[in-house]
C-alpha positions in Angstrom: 79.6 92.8 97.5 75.9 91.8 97.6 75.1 94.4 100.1 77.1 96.7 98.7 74.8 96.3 95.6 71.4 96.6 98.0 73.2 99.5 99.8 74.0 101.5 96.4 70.6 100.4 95.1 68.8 101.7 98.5 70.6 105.3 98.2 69.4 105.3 94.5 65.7 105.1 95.6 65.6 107.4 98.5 67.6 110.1 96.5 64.9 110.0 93.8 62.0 110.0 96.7 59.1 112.2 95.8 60.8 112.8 92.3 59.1 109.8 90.7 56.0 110.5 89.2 55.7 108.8 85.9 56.1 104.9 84.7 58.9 106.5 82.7 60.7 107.5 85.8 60.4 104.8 87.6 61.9 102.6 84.5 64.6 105.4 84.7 65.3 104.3 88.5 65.0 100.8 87.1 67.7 100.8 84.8 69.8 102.4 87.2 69.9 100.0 89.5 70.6 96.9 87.9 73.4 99.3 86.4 74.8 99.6 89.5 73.8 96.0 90.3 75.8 94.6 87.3 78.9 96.7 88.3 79.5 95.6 91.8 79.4 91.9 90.5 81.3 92.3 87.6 83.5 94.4 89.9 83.8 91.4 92.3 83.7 88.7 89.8 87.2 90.4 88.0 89.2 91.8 90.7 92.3 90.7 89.3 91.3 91.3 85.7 93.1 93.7 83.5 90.1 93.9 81.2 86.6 92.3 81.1 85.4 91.3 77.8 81.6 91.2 77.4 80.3 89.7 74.4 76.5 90.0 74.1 75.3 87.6 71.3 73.2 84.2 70.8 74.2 80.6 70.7 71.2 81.0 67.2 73.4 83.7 65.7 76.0 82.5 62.9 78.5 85.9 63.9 77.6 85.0 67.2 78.8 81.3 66.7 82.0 82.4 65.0 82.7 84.8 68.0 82.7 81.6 70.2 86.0 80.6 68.9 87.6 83.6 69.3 86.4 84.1 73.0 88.2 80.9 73.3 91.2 81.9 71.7 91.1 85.0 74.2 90.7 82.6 76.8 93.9 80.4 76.1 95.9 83.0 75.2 95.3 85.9 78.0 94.4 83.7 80.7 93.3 85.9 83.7 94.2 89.2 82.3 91.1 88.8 80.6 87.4 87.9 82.0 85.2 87.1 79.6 81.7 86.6 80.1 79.1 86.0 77.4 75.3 86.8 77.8 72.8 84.9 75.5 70.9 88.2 75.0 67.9 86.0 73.1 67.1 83.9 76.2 65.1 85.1 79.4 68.0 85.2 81.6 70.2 87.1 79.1 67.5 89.2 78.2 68.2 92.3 81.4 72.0 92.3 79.6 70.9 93.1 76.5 69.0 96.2 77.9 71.6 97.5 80.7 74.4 97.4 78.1 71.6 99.0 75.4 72.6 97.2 72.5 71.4 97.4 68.8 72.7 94.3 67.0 74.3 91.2 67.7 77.4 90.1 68.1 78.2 93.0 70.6 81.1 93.1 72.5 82.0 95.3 75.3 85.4 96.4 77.2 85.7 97.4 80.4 88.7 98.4 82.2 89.6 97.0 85.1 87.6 99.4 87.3 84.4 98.4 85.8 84.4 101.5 83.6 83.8 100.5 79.2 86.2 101.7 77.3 85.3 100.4 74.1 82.5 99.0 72.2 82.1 96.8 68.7 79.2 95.7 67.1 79.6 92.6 64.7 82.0 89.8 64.2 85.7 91.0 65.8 88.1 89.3 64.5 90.6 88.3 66.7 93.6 90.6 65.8 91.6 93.5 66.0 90.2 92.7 69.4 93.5 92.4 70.9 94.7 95.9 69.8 91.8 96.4 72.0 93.4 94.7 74.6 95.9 96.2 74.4 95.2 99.5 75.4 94.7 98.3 78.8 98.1 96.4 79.1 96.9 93.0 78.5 99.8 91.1 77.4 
């Protein structure tokens, strides 16, 4: 899947050859690759997922904190219909998530279906019965 990722990456850049001609453009180009980058491993990290459940937040944040519990609650419950994956969006290694996914506020949480492709977005605290309506909609059971 890596070199998928360097592959998609590599036809990125040569498509956009001679094209670039501004610092904008090239953070364009930027921010299109680690797109693509973040889909091919969320693509290989939840093959078998119906949905993959992003929540975007900090461990500083009180709605972030109160979120914790109910990834956890998704976790027992849904097992691996559901992936979820939490990104610390105030550290340095969280930081590129908060960016790809362009978020406003935290808590954020993002859906994506099982081809890698969101399908819904919340900003806030999500309480647990509404999130699994979410759910829901993409035959978790």
């Amino acid at each position: 899947m890596k070199y998928i990722s360097i592959l998609c990456v590599s036809i990125l850049l040569f498509s956009c050859e001679g094209k670039i001609t501004s610092k904008k453009d090239v953070a364009t180009v930027k921010n299109m690759a680690s797109k693509v980058e973040v889909k091919a491993s969320l693509t290989s990290e939840t093959n078998n997922a119906k949905v993959t459940f992003i929540e975007l937040g900090s461990v500083r944040c009180i709605p972030c904190q109160k979120m914790q519990g109910v990834i956890k609650s998704v976790n027992k419950k849904y097992g691996k219909q559901v992936k979820t994956i939490f990104y610390d969006v105030w550290t340095k290694e969280g930081k590129p998530y908060a960016e790809t996914y362009k978020i406003n506020l935290i808590p954020t949480q993002v859906f994506l279906d099982s081809e890698g492709i969101e399908y819904y977005r919340h900003e806030g605290f999500f309480p647990e019965e509404e999130l699994e309506k979410i759910l829901k909609q993409k035959g978790v059971k």
